[in-house]
VOGU-3710 file (C-alpha; in Angstrom, 3 decimals, decimal comma):
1> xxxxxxxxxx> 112,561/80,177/116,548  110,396/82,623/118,705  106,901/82,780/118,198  105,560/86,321/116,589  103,663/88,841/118,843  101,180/89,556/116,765  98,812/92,908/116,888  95,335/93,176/115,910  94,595/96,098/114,240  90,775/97,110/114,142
11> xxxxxxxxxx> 89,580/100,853/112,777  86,025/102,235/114,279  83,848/104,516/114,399  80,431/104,605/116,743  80,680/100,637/117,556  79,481/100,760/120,691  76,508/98,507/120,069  79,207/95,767/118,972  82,655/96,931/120,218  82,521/94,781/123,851
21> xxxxxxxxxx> 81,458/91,699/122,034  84,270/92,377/118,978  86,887/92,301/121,868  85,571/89,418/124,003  85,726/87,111/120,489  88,987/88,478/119,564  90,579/88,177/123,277  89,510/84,218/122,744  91,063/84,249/119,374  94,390/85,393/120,868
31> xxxxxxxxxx> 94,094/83,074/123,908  93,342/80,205/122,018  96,347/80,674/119,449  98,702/81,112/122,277  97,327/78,273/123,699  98,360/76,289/120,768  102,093/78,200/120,371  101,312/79,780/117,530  102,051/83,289/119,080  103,765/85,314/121,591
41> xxxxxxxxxx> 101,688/85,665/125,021  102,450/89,786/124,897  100,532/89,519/121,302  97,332/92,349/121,674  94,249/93,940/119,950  94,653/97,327/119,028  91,733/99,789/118,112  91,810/102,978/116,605  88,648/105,013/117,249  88,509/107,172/114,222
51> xxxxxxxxxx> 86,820/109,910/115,963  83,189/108,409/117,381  80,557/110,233/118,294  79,414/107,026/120,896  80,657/105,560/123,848  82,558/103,492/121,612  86,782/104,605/122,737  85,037/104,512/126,603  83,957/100,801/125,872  87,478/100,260/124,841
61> xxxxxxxxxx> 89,525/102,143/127,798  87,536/99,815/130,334  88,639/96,825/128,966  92,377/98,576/127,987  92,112/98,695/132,252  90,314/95,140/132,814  92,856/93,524/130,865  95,923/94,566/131,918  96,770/96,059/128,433  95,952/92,876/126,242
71> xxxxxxxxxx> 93,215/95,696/124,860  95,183/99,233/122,968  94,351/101,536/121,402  94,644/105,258/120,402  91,719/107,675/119,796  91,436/110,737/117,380  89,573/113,888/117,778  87,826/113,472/114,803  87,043/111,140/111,790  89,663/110,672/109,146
81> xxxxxxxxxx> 88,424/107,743/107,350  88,647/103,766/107,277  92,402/103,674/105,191  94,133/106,610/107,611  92,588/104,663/110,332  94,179/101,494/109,509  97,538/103,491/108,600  97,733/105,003/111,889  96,918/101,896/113,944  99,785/99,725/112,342
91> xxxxxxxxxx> 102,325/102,956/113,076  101,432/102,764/116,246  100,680/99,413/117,025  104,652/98,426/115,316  105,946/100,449/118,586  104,938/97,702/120,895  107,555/95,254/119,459  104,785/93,634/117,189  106,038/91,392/114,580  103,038/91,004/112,326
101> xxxxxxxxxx> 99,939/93,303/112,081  96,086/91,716/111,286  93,347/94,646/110,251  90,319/93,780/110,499  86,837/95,625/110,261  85,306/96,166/114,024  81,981/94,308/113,256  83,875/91,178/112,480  81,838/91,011/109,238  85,153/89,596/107,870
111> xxxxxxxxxx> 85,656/85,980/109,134  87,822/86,101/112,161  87,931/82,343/112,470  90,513/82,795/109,289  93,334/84,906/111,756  94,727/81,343/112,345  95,452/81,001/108,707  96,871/84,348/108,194  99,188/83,170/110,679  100,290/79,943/109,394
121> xxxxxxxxxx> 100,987/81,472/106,135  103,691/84,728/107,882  105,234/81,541/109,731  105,788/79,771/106,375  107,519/83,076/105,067  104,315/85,639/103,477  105,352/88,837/104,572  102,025/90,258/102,839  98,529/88,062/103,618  95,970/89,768/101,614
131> xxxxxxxxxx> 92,123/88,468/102,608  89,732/87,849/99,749  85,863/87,351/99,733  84,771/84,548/98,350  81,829/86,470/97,029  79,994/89,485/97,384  76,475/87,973/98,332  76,124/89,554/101,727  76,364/93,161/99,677  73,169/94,765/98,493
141> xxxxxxxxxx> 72,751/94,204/94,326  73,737/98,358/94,204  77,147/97,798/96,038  77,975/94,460/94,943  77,953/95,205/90,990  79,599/98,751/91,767  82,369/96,924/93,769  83,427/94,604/91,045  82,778/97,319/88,119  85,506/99,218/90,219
151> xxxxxxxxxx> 87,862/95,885/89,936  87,166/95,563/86,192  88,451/99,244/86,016  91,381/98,754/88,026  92,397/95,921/85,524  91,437/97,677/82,869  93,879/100,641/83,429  96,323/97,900/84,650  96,201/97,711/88,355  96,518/94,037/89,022
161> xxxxxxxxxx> 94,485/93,597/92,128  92,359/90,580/93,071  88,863/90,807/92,722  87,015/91,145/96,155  90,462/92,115/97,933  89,576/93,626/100,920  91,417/95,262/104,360  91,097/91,780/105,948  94,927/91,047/105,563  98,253/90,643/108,005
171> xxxxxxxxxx> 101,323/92,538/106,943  104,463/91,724/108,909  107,107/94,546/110,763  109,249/94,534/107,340  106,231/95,574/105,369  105,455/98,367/107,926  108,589/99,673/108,248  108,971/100,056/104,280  105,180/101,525/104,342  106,226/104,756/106,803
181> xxxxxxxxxx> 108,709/105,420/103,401  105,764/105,314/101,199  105,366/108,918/99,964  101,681/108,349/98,602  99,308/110,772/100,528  96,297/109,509/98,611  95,450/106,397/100,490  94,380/103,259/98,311  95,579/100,499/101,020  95,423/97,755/98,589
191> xxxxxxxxxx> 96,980/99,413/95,613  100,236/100,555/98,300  100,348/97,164/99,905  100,213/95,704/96,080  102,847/97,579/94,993  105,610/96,864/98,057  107,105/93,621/96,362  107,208/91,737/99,111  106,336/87,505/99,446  102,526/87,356/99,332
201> xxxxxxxxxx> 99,609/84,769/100,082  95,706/84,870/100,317  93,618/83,934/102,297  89,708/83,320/100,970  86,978/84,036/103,642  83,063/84,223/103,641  81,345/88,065/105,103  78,680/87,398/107,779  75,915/89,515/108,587  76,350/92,305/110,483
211> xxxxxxxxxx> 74,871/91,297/113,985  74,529/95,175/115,304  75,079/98,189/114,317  75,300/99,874/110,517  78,144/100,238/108,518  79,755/103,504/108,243  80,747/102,625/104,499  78,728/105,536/102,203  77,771/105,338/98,940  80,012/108,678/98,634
221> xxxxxxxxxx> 82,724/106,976/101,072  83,314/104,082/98,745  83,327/106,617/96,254  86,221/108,992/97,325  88,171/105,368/97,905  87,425/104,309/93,980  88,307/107,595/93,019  91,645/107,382/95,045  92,518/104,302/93,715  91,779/104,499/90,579
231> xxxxxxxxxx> 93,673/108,305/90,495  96,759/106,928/92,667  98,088/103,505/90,471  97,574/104,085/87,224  98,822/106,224/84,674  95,822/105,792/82,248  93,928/108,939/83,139  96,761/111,441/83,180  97,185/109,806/79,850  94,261/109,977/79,075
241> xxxxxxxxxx> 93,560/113,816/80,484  96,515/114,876/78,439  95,368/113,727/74,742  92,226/115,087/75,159  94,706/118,367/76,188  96,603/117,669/73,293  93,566/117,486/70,893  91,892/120,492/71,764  95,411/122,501/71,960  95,872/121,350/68,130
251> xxxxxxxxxx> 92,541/122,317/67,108  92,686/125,776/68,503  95,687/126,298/66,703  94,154/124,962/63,729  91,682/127,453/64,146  93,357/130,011/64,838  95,572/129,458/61,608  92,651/129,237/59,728  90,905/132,383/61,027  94,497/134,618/60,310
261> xxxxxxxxxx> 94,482/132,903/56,905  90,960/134,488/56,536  92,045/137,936/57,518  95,271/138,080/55,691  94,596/136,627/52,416  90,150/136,874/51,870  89,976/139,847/54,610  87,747/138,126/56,294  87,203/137,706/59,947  84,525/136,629/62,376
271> xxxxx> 83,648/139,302/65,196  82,716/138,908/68,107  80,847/142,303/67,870  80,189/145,605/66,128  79,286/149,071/66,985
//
């Protein structure tokens, strides 16, 4: 059996204070798993600069050059946020023959000592590898308690998803190739990928501190990608939305029955004025 070329998939935006150090660790991650056979020699990091403001997509075209193409990437002329980010670097990336796809966040918050295990796990069959925090305790008290209210929700209204799922996951060729078909324009990564059907595993990591840098997660960021999910995979709230529809439509025509009642039978009506 050949070994997989894999890709590594990593979204940013204005990294430059960590970007050269993200791709020297993740260069030795590849070496060292080629090293052992576990993957193809033509396997490669791919970034997608989602439209920086830095130096961050020059950081990455010096070592694209310095590395004979072991470093990709593609670069867009403006921000389009984390999920289309992601999107767009496995469509592209799957054009260089990969077999299997990791994302992972460019401050390598996410444990990227755990890429090993991803890969073990598409070799035993998982065509879906979905990372999950083993808690939320690097998170500030006002994101942590927001983040798994948002999971409780999601359950609630029947989404099945793991609590503390995150982008940290490896997809393989298969589950790209179905994704492009995916018709959903509002992007919930982890609802889509949840919904595809194919074999899937987890993987548990811890989240470091961020060593430079601030994260380009907003409060109202986080928000719009709640809001998306919650909007996207499940039919609660158009359920919802249309009893509430249905209750007011049936009062106003109880109303309205009543107040031609009070015309035509006690010749009575209420106006809305009089001159």
């Amino acid at each position: 059996m050949s070994l997989p070329i894999l890709a590594i998939v990593v979204p940013c935006l204005n990294e430059e204070e960590c970007i050269a150090s993200t791709i020297l660790r993740l260069l030795e991650i590849l070496f060292d798993l080629e090293s052992k056979g576990e993957i193809d020699k033509e396997s490669f990091v791919f970034f997608v600069n989602d439209g920086s403001s830095d130096s961050t997509w020059n950081i990455i075209e010096k070592y694209n050059k310095e590395t004979n193409g072991k470093i990709k990437g593609i670069s867009f002329s403006r921000n389009f946020g984390n999920q289309k980010a992601i999107l767009a670097g496995l469509f592209e990336a799957s054009s260089y023959n990969a077999d299997c796809f990791i994302s992972i966040d460019a401050d390598l918050q996410q444990d990227e000592t755990k890429i090993s295990e991803f890969v073990k796990k598409y070799k035993k069959g998982s065509q879906i590898v979905a990372g999950i925090r083993n808690d939320r305790n690097a998170d500030g008290i006002f994101k942590k308690y927001t983040a798994l209210t948002f999971y409780k929700i999601m359950n609630l209204l029947g989404v099945k998803i793991k609590v503390n799922h995150s982008d940290y996951r490896l997809v393989s060729k298969q589950v790209v190739d179905a994704l492009k078909k995916f018709p959903e324009t509002n992007l919930f990564l982890r609802g889509i990928f949840n919904d595809l059907g194919f074999n899937k595993d987890y993987v548990y990591f811890d989240v470091k501190a961020r060593k430079a840098g601030k994260t380009k997660f907003t409060p109202m960021s986080l928000l719009s990608l709640a809001i998306s999910g919650i909007t996207s995979f499940s039919i609660v709230p158009l359920r919802i939305v249309t009893f509430i529809g249905f209750v007011m439509s049936f009062g106003s025509f109880i109303l309205g029955i009543s107040a031609f009642i009070d015309k035509l039978i006690r010749h009575n009506a209420v106006l809305a004025g009089q001159l």
